[in-house]
N, C-alpha and C positions, 0 to 999 in steps of 0.2 A: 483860296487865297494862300496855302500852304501857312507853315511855321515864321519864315523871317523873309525880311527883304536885305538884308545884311549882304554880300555875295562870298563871305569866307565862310560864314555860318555855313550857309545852302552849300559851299564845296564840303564842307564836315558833314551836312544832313543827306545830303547825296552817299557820299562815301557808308555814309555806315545803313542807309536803307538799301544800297545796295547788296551791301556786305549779308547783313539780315535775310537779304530776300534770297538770296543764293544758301547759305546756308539753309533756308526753311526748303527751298524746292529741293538740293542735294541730299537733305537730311529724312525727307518722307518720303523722297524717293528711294532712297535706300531698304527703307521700313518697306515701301511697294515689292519690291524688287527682290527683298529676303523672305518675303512670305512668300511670292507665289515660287520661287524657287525652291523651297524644301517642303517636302507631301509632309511635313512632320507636324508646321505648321497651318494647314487644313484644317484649321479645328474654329467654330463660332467666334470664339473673343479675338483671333487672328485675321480671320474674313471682316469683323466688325474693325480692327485698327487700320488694314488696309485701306480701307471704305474712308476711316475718319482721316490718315494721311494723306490720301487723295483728294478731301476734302479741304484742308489745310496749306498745298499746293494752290488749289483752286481760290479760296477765300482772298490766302495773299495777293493773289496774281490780279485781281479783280481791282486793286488799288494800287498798292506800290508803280509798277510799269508806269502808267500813266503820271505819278506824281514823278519818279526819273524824268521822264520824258520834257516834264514842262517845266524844272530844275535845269534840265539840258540844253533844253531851248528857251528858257526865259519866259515864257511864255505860260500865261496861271488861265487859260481858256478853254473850255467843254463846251462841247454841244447841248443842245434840249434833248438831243436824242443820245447823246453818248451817257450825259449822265442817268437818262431814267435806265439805261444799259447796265452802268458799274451800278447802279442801285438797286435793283434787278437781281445781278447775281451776287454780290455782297451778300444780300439778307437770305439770298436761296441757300447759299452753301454757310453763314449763319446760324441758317434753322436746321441746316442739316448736320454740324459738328454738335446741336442742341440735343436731336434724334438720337443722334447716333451713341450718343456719349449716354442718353436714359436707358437706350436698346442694352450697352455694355454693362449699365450697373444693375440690369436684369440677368446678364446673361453671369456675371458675378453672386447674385444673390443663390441664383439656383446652384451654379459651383458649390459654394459655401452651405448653403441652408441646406439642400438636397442632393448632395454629392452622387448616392445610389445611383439613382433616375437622371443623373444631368444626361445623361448621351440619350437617354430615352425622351427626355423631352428638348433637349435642344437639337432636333435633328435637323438636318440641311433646309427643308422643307423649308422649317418652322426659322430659322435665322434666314433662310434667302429672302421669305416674306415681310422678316421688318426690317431688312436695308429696302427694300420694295417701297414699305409702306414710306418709310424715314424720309424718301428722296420726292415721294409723290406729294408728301405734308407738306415739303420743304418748296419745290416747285407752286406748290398751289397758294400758300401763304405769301412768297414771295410776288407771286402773277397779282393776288388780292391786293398788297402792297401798291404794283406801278398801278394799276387801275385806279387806285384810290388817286394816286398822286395823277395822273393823267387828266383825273376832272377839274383840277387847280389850275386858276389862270395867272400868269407869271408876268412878270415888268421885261423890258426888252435886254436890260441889263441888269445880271445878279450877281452880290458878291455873296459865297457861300464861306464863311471862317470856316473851313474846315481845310484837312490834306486830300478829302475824296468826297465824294456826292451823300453825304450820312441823310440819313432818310429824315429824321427829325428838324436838322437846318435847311434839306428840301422845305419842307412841308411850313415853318413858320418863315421862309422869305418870301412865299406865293402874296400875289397883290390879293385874291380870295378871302372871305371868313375859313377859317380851316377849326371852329371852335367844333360842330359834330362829326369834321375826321378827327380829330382827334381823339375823343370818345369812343371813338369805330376803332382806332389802332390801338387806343390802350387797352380795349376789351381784348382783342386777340393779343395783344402779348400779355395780356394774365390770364387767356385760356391755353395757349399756345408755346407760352415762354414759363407760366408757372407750373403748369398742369404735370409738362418734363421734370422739372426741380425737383416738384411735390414726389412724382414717382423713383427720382434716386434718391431723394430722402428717409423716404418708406423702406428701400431697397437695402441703405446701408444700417437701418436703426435696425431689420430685420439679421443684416452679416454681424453686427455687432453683438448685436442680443447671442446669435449660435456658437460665436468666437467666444464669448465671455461663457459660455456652457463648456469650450473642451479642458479638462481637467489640467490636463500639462500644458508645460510651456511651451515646448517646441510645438507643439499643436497648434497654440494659438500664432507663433509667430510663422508659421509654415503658411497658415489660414489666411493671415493676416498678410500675409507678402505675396498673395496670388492679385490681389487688389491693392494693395499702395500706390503701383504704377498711374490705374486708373482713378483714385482718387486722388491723385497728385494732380492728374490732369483738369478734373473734374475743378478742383480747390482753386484753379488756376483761370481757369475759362470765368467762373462763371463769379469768383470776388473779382476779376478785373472790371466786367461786364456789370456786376452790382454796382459796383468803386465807379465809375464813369457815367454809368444813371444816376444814380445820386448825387455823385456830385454836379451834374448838370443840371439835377433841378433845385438844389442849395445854392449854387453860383449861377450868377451871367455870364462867365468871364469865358469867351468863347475857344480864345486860346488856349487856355490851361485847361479847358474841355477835349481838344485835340492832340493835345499834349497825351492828355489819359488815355485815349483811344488808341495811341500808338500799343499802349500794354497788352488788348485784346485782339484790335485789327494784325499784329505784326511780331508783336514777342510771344505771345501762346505760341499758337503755329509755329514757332522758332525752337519752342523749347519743348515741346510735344517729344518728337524722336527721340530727345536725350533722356527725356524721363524714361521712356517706355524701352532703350535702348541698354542705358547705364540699370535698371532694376531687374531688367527679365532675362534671363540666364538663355533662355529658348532665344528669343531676339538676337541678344549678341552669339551665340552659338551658331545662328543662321546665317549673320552676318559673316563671323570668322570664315565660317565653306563657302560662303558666293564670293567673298576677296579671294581667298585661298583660289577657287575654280579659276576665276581672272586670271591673279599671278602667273 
């Protein structure tokens, strides 16, 4: 049902998810493009940003287009089959900015906690196989996902409040009892959605605890600025994504529900690059030579 029926609004809502979604694909692809271009950048927590801007491309892309589209043409209509599609890979690439971002606050921890041994144990091997793993978790929880939704039987016409096919206003419009998928979905997202949390929480209580061990200051602030980038991101993904489940199950109110969802489906992703861009010397250094090479 998108945001309004207003038609100045939708020319304003149009213009800026436009604006938004160009800047997110221009801005990670950038991020793409500066890594694989300088061998400097070859290193784990670069291979893992890569992976997670490609993912952030991809998340976006899976919603916005489609909400342009029917902004453009007037038209607020999806298939049975289009939407178990954007729902589909919504939650794939979802689960896998979820993965990836646990993956990075490991590959953090050993940085900081075990500097010695970081090249000995984070070897190509060992990071190839948990973007490996990341992408398989991601894919198989999302497949789990449509299945579940695929045994729901639905009315011939459905109004979904939402700006995109969100798996939860699927799942309570079905004409079905949907009371033990429910229980099925909320067990995997507090094995699947906590389990990641629980391990960057672990990850950072342990950077913090070796940070507050180096005597000097520039120590700790040198320590401490190898990961801001990544917990900037981290702080970002996963309060907007707390902020919009909760307050979804505090309120009814379905618009001001989609309203919040814009924060995690559309502005993370948006603002990913600039964090990771504006803090890390190596990033914007990489960038400076792949412009320069251009010019």
């Amino acid at each position: 049902m998108g945001f309004s029926e207003e038609p100045r609004l939708l020319t304003f809502i149009f213009g800026l998810f436009l604006s938004m979604y160009l800047v997110t694909v221009l801005g990670n692809l950038f991020i793409i493009l500066a890594i694989i271009s300088d061998s400097h950048l070859h290193m784990p927590m670069y291979i893992f940003l890569c992976n997670l801007s490609f993912s952030d491309i991809c998340f976006t892309s899976t919603i916005v287009p489609k909400m342009l589209v029917n902004i453009q043409t007037k038209s607020k209509f999806i298939s049975y089959a289009g939407c178990i599609t954007q729902m589909y890979f919504f939650i794939l690439f979802a689960d896998l900015e979820n993965f990836l971002l646990t993956v990075m606050a490991y590959d953090r921890f050993v940085a900081i906690c075990d500097p010695l041994h970081y090249m000995v144990i984070m070897k190509p091997r060992l990071y190839g196989l948990l973007v490996l793993v990341s992408w398989i978790l991601s894919v198989l929880q999302s497949l789990l996902y449509s299945l579940i939704v695929l045994q729901l039987s639905f009315c011939t016409d459905v109004e979904i409040p939402h700006f995109f096919c969100e798996l939860n206003q699927v799942v309570h419009h079905a004409c079905s009892n949907t009371f033990v998928i429910d229980i099925v979905m909320y067990f995997i997202v507090g094995l699947l959605g906590g389990g990641p949390l629980a391990g960057i929480l672990y990850s950072y209580s342990k950077i913090v605890s070796s940070i507050h061990k180096i005597s000097s200051s520039q120590g700790k602030y040198k320590a401490f600025s190898t990961c801001a980038s990544h917990l900037s991101v981290v702080s970002l993904f996963y309060g907007t994504s707390l902020g919009v489940y909760l307050s979804s199950t505090a309120t009814h109110n379905s618009h001001a529900n989609s309203i919040a969802s814009v924060m995690y489906a559309v502005v993370t992703p948006m603002l990913n690059p600039f964090i990771y861009s504006l803090r890390n010397k190596d990033i914007k250094r990489a960038l400076r030579r792949f412009f320069h090479r251009k010019l």
